[in-house]
C-alpha positions in Angstrom: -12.8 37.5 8.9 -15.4 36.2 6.4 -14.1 36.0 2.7 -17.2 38.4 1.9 -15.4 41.2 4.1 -11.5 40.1 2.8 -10.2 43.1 0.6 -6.9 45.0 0.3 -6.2 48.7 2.0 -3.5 51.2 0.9 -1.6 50.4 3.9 -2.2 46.5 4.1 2.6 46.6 3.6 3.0 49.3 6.3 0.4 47.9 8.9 2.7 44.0 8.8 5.8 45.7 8.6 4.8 47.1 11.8 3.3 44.6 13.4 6.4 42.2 12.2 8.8 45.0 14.4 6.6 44.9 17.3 6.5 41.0 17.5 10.6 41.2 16.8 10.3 43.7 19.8 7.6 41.2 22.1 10.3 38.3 21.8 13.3 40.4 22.5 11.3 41.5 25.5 10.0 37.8 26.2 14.4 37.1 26.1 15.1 39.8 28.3 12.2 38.6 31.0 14.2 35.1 30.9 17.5 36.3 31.3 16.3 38.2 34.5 16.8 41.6 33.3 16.3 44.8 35.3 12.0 45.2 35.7 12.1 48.8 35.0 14.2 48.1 31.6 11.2 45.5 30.3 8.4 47.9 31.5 9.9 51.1 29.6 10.1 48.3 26.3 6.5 47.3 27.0 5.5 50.7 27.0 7.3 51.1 23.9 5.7 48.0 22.2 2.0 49.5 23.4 3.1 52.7 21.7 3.8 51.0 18.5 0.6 48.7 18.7 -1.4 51.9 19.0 0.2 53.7 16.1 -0.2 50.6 13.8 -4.0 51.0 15.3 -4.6 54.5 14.0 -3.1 53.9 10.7 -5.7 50.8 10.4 -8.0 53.7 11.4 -7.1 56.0 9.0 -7.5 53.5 6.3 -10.6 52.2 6.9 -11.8 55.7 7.8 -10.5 56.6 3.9 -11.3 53.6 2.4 -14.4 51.5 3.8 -16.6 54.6 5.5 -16.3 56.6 2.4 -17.7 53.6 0.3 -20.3 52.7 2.9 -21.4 56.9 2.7 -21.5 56.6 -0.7 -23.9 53.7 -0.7 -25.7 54.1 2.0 -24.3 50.9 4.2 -25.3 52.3 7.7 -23.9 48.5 9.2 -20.0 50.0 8.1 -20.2 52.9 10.7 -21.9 50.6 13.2 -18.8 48.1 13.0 -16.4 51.2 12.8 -18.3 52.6 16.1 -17.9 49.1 18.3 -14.2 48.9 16.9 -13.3 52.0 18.3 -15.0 51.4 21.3 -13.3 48.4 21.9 -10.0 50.0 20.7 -9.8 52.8 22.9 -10.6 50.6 26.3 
């Protein structure tokens, strides 16, 4: 990320608390692969770290959605919903 494009969003403490449990979560997982631990018990905490990686997703969504789109209507910056249109594509694969 350029500095030009650095800037704060209303969710900036709930989107790295988030991502702070889900990396806790990825290393107890990592600890669980290297004590040999049962493969259905790591797939069904995998699943639950995608789960959390997609919520933090949408809220990152939602925010920019609110926050950045809305600006870029107001002034006219078409090059905002063309970012915002390859994000989600490449979100969503």
């Amino acid at each position: 990320m350029t500095a030009e494009h650095k800037h704060q969003h209303q969710d900036t403490k709930k989107v790295i608390d988030r991502m702070s449990r889900a990396i806790g979560h990825m290393e107890a997982i990592k600890r669980m692969v290297e004590e040999g631990r049962d493969c259905s018990e790591i797939l069904i905490q995998i699943s639950a770290v995608r789960s959390a990686i997609n919520n933090v997703g949408k809220i990152v969504l939602q925010d920019h959605i609110n926050h950045c789109v809305v600006d870029a209507v107001e002034t006219g910056d078409k090059s905002v919903l063309e970012n915002l249109n390859s994000a989600v594509d490449k979100f969503l694969k």
